[in-house]
Biopython code that builds the backbone (N, CA, C, O; Angstrom):
import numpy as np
from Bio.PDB.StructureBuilder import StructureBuilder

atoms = [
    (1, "UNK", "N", (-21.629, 6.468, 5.878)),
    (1, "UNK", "CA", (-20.342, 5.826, 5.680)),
    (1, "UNK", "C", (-19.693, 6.395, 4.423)),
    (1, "UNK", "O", (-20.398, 6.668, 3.452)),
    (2, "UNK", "N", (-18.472, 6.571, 4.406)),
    (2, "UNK", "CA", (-17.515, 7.438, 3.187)),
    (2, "UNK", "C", (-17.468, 6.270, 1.899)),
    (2, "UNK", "O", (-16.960, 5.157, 2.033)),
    (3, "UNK", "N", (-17.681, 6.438, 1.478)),
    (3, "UNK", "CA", (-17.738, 5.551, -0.459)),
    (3, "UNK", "C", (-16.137, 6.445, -1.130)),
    (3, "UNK", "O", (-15.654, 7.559, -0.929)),
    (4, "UNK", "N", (-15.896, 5.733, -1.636)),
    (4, "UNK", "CA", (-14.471, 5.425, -2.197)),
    (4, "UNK", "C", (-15.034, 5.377, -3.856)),
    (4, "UNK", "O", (-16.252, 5.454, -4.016)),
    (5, "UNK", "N", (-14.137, 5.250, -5.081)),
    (5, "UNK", "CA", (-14.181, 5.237, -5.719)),
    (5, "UNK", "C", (-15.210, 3.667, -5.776)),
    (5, "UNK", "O", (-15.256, 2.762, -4.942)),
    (6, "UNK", "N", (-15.989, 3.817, -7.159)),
    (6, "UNK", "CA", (-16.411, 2.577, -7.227)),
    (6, "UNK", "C", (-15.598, 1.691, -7.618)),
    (6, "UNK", "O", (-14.522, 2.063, -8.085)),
    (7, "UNK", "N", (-15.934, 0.175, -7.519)),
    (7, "UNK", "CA", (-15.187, -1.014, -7.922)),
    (7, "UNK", "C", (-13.465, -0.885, -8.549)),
    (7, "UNK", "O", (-13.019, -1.367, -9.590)),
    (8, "UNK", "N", (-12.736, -0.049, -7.487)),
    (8, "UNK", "CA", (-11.431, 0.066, -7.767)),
    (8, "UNK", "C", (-10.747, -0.546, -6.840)),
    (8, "UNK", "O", (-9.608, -0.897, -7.146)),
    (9, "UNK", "N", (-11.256, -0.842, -5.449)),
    (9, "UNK", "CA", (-10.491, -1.411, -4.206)),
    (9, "UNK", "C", (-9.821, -2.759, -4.644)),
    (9, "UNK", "O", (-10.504, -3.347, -5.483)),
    (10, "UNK", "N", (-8.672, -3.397, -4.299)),
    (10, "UNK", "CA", (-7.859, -4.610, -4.619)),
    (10, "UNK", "C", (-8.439, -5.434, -3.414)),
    (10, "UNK", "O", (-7.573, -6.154, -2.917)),
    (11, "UNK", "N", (-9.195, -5.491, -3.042)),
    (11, "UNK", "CA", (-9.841, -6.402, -2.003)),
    (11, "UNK", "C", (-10.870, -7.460, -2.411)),
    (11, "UNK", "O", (-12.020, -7.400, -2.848)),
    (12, "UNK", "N", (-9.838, -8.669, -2.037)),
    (12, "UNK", "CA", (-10.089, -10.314, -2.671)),
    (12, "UNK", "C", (-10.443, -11.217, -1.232)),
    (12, "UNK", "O", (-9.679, -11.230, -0.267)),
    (13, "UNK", "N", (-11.477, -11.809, -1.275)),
    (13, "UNK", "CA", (-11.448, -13.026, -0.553)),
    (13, "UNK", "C", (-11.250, -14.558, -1.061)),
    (13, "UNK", "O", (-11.889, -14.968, -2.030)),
    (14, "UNK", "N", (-10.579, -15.160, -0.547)),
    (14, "UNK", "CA", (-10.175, -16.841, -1.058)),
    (14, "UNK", "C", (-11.012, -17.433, 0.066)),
    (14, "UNK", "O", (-10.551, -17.848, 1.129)),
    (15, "UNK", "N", (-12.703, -17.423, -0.400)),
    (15, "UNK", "CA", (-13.709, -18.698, 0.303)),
    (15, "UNK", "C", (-12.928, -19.952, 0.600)),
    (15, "UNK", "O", (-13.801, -20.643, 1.124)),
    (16, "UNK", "N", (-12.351, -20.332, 0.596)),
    (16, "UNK", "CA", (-11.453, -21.551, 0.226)),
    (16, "UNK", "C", (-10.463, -22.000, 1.742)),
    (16, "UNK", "O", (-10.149, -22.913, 2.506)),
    (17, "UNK", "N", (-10.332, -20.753, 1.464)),
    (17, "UNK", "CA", (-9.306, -21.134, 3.041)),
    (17, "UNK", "C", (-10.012, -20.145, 3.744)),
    (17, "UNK", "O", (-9.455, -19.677, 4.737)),
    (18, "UNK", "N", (-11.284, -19.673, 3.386)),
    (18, "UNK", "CA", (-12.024, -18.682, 5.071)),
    (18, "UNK", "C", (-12.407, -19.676, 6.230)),
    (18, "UNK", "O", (-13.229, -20.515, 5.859)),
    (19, "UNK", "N", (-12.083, -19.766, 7.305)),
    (19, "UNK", "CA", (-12.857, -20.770, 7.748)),
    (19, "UNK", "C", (-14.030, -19.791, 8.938)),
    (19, "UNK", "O", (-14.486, -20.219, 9.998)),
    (20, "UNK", "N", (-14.236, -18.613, 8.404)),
    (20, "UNK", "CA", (-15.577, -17.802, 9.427)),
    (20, "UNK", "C", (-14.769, -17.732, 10.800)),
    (20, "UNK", "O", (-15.021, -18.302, 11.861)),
    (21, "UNK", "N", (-14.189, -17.252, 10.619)),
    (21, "UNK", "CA", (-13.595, -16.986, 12.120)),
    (21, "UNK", "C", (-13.879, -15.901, 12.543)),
    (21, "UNK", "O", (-14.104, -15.841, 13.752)),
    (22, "UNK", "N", (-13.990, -14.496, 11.638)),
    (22, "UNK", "CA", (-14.798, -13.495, 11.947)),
    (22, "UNK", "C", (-13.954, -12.393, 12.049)),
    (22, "UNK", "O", (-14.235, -11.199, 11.951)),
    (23, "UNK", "N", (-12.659, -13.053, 12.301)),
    (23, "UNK", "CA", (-11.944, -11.508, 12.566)),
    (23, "UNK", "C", (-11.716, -9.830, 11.502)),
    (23, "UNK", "O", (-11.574, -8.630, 11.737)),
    (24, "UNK", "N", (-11.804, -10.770, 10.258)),
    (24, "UNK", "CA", (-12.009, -9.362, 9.436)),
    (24, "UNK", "C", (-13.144, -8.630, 9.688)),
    (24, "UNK", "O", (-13.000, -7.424, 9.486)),
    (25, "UNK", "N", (-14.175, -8.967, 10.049)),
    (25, "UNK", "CA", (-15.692, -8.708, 10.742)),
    (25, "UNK", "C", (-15.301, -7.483, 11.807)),
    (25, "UNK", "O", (-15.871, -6.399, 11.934)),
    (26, "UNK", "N", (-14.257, -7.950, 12.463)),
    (26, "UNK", "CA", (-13.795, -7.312, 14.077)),
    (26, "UNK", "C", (-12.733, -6.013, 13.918)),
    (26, "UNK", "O", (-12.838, -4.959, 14.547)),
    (27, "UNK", "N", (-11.694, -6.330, 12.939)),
    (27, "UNK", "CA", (-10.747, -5.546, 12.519)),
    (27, "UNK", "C", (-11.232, -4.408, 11.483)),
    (27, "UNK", "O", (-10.782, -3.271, 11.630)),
    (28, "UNK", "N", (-12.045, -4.655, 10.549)),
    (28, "UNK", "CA", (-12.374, -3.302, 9.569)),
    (28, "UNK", "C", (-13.018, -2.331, 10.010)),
    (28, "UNK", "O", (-14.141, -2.475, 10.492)),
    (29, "UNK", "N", (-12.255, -0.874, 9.895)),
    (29, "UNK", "CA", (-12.813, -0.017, 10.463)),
    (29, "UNK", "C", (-13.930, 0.435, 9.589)),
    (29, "UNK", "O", (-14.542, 1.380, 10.087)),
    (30, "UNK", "N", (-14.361, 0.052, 8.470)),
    (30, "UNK", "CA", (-15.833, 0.432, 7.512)),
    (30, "UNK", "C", (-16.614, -0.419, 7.091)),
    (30, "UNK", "O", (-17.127, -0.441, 5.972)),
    (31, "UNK", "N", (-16.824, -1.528, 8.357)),
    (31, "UNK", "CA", (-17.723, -2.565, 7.853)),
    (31, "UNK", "C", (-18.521, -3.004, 6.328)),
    (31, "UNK", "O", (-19.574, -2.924, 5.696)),
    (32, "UNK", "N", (-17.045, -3.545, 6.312)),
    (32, "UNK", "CA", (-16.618, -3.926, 4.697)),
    (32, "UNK", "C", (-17.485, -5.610, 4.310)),
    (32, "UNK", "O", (-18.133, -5.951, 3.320)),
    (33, "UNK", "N", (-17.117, -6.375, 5.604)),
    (33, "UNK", "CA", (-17.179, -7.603, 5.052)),
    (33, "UNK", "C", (-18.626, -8.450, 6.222)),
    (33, "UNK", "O", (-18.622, -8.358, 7.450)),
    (34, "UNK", "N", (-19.600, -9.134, 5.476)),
    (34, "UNK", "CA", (-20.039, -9.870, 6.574)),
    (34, "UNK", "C", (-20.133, -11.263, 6.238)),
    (34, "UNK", "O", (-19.813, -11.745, 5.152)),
    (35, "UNK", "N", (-20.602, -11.900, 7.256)),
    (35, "UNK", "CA", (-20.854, -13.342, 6.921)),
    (35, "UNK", "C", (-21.833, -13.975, 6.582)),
    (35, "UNK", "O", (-22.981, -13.703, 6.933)),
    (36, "UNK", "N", (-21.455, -15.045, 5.741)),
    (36, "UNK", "CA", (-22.476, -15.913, 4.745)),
    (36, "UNK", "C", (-22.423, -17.271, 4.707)),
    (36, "UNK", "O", (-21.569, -17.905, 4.087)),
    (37, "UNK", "N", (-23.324, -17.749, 5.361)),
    (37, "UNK", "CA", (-22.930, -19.056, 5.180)),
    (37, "UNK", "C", (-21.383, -19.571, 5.678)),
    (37, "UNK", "O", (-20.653, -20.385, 5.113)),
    (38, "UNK", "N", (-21.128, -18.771, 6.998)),
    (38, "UNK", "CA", (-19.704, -19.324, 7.759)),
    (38, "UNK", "C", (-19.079, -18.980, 7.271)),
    (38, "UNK", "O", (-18.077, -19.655, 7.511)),
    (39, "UNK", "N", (-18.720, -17.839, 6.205)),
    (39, "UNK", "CA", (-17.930, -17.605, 5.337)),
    (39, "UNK", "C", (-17.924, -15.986, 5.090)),
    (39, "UNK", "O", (-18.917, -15.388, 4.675)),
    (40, "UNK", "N", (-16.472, -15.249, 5.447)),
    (40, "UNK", "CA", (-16.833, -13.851, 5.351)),
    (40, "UNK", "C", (-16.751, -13.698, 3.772)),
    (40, "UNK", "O", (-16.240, -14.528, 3.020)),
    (41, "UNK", "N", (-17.269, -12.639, 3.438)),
    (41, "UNK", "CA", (-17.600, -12.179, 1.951)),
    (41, "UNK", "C", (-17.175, -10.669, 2.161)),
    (41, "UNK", "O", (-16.551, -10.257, 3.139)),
    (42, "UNK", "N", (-17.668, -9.808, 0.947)),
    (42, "UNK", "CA", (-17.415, -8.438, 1.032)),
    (42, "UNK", "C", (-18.717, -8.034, 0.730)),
    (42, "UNK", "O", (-19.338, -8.369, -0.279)),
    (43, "UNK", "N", (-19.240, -7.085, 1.900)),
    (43, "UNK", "CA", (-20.402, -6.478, 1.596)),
    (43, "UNK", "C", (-20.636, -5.216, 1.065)),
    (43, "UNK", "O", (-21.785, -4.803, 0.907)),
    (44, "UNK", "N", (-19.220, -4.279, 0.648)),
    (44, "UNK", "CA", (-19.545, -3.271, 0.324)),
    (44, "UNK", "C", (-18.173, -2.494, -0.131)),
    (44, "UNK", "O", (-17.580, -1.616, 0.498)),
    (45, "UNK", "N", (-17.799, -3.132, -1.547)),
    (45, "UNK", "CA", (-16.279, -3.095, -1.532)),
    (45, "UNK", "C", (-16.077, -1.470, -2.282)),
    (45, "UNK", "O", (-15.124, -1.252, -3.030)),
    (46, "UNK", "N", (-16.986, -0.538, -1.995)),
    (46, "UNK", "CA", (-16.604, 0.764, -2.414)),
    (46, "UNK", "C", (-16.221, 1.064, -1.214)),
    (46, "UNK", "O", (-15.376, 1.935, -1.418)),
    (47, "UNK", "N", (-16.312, 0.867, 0.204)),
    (47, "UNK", "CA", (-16.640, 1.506, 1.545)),
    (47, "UNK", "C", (-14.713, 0.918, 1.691)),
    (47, "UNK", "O", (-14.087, 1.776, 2.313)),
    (48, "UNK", "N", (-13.944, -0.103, 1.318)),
    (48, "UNK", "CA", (-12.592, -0.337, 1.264)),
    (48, "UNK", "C", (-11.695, 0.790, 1.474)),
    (48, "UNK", "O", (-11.865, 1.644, 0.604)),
    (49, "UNK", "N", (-11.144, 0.974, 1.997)),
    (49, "UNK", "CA", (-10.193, 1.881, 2.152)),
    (49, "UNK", "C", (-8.587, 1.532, 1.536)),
    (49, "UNK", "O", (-7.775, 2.275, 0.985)),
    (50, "UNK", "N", (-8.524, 0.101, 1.882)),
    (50, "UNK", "CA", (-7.505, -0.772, 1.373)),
    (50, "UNK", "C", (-6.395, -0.386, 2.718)),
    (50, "UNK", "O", (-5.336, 0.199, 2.490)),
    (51, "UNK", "N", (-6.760, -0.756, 3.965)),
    (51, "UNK", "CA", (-6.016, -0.669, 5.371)),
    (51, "UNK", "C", (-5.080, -1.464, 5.283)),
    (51, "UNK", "O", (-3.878, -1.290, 5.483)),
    (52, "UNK", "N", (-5.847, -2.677, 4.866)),
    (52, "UNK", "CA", (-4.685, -4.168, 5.089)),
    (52, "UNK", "C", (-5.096, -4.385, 6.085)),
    (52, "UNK", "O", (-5.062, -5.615, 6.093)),
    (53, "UNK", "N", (-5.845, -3.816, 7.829)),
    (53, "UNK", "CA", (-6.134, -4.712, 8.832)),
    (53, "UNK", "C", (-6.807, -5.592, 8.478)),
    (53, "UNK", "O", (-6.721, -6.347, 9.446)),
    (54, "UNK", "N", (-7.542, -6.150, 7.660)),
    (54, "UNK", "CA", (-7.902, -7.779, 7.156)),
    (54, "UNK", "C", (-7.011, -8.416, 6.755)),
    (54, "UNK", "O", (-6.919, -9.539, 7.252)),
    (55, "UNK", "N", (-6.282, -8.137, 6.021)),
    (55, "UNK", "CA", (-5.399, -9.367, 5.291)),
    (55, "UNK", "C", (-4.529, -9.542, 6.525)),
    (55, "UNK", "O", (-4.764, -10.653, 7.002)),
    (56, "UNK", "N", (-3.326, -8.672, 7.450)),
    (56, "UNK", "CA", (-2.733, -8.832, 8.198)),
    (56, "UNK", "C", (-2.998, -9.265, 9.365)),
    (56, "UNK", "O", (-2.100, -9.084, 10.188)),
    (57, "UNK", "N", (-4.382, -10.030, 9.901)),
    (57, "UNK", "CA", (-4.985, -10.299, 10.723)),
    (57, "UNK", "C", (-5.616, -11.428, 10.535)),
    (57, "UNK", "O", (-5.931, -12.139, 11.489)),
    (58, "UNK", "N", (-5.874, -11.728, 9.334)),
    (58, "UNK", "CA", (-6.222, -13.257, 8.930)),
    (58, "UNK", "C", (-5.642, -14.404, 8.965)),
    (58, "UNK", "O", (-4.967, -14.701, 7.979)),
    (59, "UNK", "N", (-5.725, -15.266, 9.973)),
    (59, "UNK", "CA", (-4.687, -16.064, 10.595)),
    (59, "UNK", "C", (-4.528, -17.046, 9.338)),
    (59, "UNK", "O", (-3.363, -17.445, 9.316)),
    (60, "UNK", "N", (-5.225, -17.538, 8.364)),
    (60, "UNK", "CA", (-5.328, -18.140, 6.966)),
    (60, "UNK", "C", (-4.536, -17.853, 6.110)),
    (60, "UNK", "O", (-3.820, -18.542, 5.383)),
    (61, "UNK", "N", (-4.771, -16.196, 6.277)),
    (61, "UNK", "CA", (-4.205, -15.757, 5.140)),
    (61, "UNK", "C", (-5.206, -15.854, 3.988)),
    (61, "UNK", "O", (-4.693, -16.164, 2.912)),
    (62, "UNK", "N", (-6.925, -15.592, 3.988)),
    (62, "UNK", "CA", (-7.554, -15.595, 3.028)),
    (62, "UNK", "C", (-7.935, -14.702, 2.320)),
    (62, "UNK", "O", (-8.789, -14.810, 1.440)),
    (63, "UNK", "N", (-7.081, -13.288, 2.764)),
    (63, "UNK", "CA", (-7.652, -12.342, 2.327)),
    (63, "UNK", "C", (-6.273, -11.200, 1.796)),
    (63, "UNK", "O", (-5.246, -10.786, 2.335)),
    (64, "UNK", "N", (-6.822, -11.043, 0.698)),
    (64, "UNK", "CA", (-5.983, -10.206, -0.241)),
    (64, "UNK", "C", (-6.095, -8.747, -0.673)),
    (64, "UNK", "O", (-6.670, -8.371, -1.694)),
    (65, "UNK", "N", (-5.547, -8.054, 0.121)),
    (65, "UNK", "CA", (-5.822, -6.248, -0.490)),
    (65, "UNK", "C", (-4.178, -5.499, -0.853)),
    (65, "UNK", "O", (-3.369, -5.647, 0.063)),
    (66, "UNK", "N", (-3.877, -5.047, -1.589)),
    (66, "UNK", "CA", (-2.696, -4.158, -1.668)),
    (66, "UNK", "C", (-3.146, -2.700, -0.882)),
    (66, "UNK", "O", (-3.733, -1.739, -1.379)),
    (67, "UNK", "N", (-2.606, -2.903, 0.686)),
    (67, "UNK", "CA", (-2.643, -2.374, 1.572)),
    (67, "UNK", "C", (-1.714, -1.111, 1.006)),
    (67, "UNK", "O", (-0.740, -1.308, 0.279)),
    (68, "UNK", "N", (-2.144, 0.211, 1.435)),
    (68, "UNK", "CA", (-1.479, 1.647, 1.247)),
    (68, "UNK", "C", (-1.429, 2.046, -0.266)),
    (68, "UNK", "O", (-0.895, 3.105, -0.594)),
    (69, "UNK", "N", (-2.010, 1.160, -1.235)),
    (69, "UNK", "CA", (-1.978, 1.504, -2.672)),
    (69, "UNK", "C", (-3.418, 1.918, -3.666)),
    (69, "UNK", "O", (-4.495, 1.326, -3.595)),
    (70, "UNK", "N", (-3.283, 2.417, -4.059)),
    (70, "UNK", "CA", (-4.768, 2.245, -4.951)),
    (70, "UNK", "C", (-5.088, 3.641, -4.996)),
    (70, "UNK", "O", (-4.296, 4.489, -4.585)),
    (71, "UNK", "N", (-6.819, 4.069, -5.734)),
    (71, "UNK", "CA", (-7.229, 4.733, -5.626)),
    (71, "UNK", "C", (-8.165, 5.242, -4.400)),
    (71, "UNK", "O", (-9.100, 5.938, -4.798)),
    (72, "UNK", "N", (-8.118, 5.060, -3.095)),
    (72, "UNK", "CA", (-8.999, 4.507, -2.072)),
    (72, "UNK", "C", (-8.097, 5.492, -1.346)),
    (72, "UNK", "O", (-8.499, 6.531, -0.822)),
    (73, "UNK", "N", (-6.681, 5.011, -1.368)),
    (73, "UNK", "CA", (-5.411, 5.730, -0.985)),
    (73, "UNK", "C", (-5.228, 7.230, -0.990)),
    (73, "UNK", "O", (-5.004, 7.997, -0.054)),
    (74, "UNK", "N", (-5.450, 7.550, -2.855)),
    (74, "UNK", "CA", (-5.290, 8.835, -2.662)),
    (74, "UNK", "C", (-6.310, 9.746, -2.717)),
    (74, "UNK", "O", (-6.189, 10.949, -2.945)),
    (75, "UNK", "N", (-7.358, 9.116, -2.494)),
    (75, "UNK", "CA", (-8.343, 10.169, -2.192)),
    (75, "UNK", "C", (-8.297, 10.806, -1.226)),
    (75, "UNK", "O", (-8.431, 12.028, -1.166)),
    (76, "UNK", "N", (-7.979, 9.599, 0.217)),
    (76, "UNK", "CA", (-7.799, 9.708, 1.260)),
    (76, "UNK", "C", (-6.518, 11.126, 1.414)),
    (76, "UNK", "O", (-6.745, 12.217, 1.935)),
    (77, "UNK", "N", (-5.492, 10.774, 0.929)),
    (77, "UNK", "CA", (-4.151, 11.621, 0.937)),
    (77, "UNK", "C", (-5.047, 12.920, 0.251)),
    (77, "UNK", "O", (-5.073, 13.799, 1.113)),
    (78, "UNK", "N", (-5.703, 13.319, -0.828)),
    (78, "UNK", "CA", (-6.237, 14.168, -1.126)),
    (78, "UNK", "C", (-7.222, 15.214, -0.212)),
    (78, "UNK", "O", (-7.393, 16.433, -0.244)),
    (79, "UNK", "N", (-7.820, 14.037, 0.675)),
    (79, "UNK", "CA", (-8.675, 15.399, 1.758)),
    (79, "UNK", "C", (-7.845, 15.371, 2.749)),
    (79, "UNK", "O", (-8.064, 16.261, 3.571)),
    (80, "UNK", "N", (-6.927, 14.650, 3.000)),
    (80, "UNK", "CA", (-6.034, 15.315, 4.214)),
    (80, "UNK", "C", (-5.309, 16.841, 3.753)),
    (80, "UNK", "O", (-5.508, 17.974, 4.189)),
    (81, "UNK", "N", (-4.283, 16.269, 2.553)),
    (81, "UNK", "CA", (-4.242, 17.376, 2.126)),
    (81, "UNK", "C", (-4.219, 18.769, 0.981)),
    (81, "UNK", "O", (-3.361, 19.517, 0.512)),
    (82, "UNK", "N", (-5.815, 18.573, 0.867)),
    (82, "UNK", "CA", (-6.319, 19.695, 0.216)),
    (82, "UNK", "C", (-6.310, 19.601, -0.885)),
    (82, "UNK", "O", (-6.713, 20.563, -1.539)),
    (83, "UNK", "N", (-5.743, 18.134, -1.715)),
    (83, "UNK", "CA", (-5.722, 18.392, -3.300)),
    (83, "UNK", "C", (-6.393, 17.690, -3.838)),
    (83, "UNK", "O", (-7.556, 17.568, -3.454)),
    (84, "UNK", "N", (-5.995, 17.097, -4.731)),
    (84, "UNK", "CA", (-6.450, 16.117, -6.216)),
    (84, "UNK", "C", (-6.371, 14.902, -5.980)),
    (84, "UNK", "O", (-5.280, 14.802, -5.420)),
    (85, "UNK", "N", (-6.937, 13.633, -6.056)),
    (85, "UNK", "CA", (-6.591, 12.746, -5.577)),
    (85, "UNK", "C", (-5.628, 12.191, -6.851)),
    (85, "UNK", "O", (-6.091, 12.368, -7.978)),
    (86, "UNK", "N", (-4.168, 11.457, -6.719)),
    (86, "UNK", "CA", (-3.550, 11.380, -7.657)),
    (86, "UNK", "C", (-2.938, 9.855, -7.362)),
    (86, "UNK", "O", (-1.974, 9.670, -6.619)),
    (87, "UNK", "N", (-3.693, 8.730, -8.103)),
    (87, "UNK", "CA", (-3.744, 7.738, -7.889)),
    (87, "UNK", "C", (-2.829, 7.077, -8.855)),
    (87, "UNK", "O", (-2.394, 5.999, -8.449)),
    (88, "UNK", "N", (-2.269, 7.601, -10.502)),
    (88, "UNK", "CA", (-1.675, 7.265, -11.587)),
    (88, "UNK", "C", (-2.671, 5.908, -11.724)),
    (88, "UNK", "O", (-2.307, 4.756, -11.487)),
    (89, "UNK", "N", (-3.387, 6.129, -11.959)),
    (89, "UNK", "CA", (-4.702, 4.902, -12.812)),
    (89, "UNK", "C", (-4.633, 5.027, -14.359)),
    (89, "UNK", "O", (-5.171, 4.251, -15.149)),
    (90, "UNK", "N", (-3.939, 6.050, -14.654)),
    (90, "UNK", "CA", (-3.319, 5.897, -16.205)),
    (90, "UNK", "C", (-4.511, 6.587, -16.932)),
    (90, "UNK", "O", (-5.062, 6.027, -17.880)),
    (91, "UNK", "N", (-5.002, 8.117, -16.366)),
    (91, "UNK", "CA", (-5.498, 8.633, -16.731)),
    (91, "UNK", "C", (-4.546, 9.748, -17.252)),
    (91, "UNK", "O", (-3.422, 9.798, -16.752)),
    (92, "UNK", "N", (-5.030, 10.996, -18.583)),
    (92, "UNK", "CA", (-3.725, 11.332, -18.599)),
    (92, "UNK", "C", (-3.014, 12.524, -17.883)),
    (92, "UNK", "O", (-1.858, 12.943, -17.936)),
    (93, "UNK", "N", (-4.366, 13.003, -17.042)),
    (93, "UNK", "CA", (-3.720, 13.526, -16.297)),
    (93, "UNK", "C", (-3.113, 12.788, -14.385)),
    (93, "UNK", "O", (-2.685, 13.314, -13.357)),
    (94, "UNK", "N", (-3.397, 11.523, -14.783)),
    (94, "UNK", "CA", (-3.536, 10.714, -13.887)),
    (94, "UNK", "C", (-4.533, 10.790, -12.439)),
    (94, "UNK", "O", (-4.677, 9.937, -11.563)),
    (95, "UNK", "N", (-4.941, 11.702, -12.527)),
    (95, "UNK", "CA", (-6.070, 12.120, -11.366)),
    (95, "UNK", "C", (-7.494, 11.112, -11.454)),
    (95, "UNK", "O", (-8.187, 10.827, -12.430)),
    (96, "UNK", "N", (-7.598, 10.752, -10.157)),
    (96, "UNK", "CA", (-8.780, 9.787, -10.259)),
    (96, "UNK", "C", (-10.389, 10.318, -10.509)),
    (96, "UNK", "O", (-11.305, 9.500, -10.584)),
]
sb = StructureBuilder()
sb.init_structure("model")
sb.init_model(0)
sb.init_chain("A")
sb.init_seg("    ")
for serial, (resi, resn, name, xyz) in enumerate(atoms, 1):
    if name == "N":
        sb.init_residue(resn, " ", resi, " ")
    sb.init_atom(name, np.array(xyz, "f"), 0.0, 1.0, " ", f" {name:<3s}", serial, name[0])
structure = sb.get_structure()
Protein backbone atom coordinates (compact mmCIF):
# COMPACT_ATOMS: atom_id res chain seq x y z
CA UNK A 1 0.00 0.00 0.00
CA UNK A 2 1.49 3.68 -1.02
CA UNK A 3 2.41 5.73 2.42
CA UNK A 4 2.05 9.40 2.03
CA UNK A 5 3.89 11.72 3.97
CA UNK A 6 3.79 10.93 7.67
CA UNK A 7 1.20 12.48 10.06
CA UNK A 8 0.38 15.37 7.56
CA UNK A 9 -3.14 14.08 6.24
CA UNK A 10 -6.18 16.59 7.58
CA UNK A 11 -8.21 13.52 8.29
CA UNK A 12 -10.46 13.88 11.54
CA UNK A 13 -13.08 11.65 12.90
CA UNK A 14 -15.97 13.14 15.33
CA UNK A 15 -16.68 9.56 17.46
CA UNK A 16 -19.53 11.55 18.54
CA UNK A 17 -21.75 11.60 15.75
CA UNK A 18 -20.15 8.11 14.09
CA UNK A 19 -22.87 5.94 14.47
CA UNK A 20 -20.70 2.63 12.63
CA UNK A 21 -22.50 2.61 9.70
CA UNK A 22 -19.47 1.59 7.84
CA UNK A 23 -19.57 3.44 4.84
CA UNK A 24 -16.19 5.14 5.06
CA UNK A 25 -15.04 1.38 5.50
CA UNK A 26 -16.79 0.88 1.84
CA UNK A 27 -15.83 4.18 0.10
CA UNK A 28 -11.87 4.51 0.84
CA UNK A 29 -9.91 3.49 -1.79
CA UNK A 30 -6.66 2.78 0.84
CA UNK A 31 -8.22 1.18 3.62
CA UNK A 32 -7.74 4.00 5.83
CA UNK A 33 -10.31 3.49 8.49
CA UNK A 34 -11.67 0.38 10.53
CA UNK A 35 -14.00 -0.33 13.16
CA UNK A 36 -13.87 -0.24 16.90
CA UNK A 37 -16.16 -0.73 19.09
CA UNK A 38 -19.15 0.36 16.44
CA UNK A 39 -17.21 3.14 15.77
CA UNK A 40 -15.02 3.86 12.62
CA UNK A 41 -11.53 5.18 13.63
CA UNK A 42 -8.43 5.71 11.40
CA UNK A 43 -6.20 2.89 11.01
CA UNK A 44 -3.54 4.19 9.05
CA UNK A 45 -3.61 7.91 8.51
CA UNK A 46 -0.25 8.01 6.40
CA UNK A 47 -2.06 5.61 3.71
CA UNK A 48 -4.79 9.12 3.39
CA UNK A 49 -4.70 10.43 0.28
CA UNK A 50 -7.17 13.17 1.41
CA UNK A 51 -10.05 12.01 -1.52
CA UNK A 52 -12.87 13.39 0.54
CA UNK A 53 -14.89 10.04 -0.50
CA UNK A 54 -15.36 9.73 3.38
CA UNK A 55 -16.36 12.92 4.43
CA UNK A 56 -18.76 13.33 1.28
CA UNK A 57 -20.39 10.09 1.93
CA UNK A 58 -20.92 10.27 5.56
CA UNK A 59 -24.48 10.65 5.96
CA UNK A 60 -23.54 12.36 9.71
CA UNK A 61 -21.23 14.24 8.53
CA UNK A 62 -18.54 12.78 11.05
CA UNK A 63 -15.81 12.98 9.17
CA UNK A 64 -13.45 15.75 8.33
CA UNK A 65 -10.58 15.86 5.58
CA UNK A 66 -9.66 18.99 3.37
CA UNK A 67 -10.34 17.04 0.30
CA UNK A 68 -7.79 18.00 -2.89
CA UNK A 69 -5.37 19.92 -0.42
CA UNK A 70 -2.40 18.98 1.53
CA UNK A 71 0.72 17.29 1.22
CA UNK A 72 -0.83 13.78 0.21
CA UNK A 73 -2.04 15.97 -2.84
CA UNK A 74 1.08 16.93 -4.18
CA UNK A 75 2.95 14.13 -4.04
CA UNK A 76 0.37 12.55 -5.85
CA UNK A 77 0.46 15.60 -8.63
CA UNK A 78 4.30 15.03 -8.39
CA UNK A 79 4.42 11.31 -9.78
CA UNK A 80 1.87 12.00 -12.23
CA UNK A 81 3.84 14.58 -13.33
CA UNK A 82 7.42 13.94 -13.02
CA UNK A 83 8.35 16.55 -10.43
CA UNK A 84 8.76 17.78 -6.89
CA UNK A 85 6.07 17.43 -4.78
CA UNK A 86 5.14 21.17 -4.01
CA UNK A 87 2.79 21.31 -1.20
CA UNK A 88 3.83 25.18 0.25
CA UNK A 89 4.09 23.56 3.94
CA UNK A 90 6.25 26.64 4.48
CA UNK A 91 9.35 25.08 3.79
CA UNK A 92 11.64 27.49 2.12
CA UNK A 93 11.82 26.04 -0.71
CA UNK A 94 8.35 24.89 -0.12
CA UNK A 95 8.85 21.30 -1.39
CA UNK A 96 7.63 18.56 0.86
Amino acid sequence: MMKYLTNVASLKINHEKCTGCGICLEVCPHDVFLMVERKATIRDLDACMECGACRINCPLQAIDVQSGVGCANAILRGMIHGTSPQCGCGSKDESC
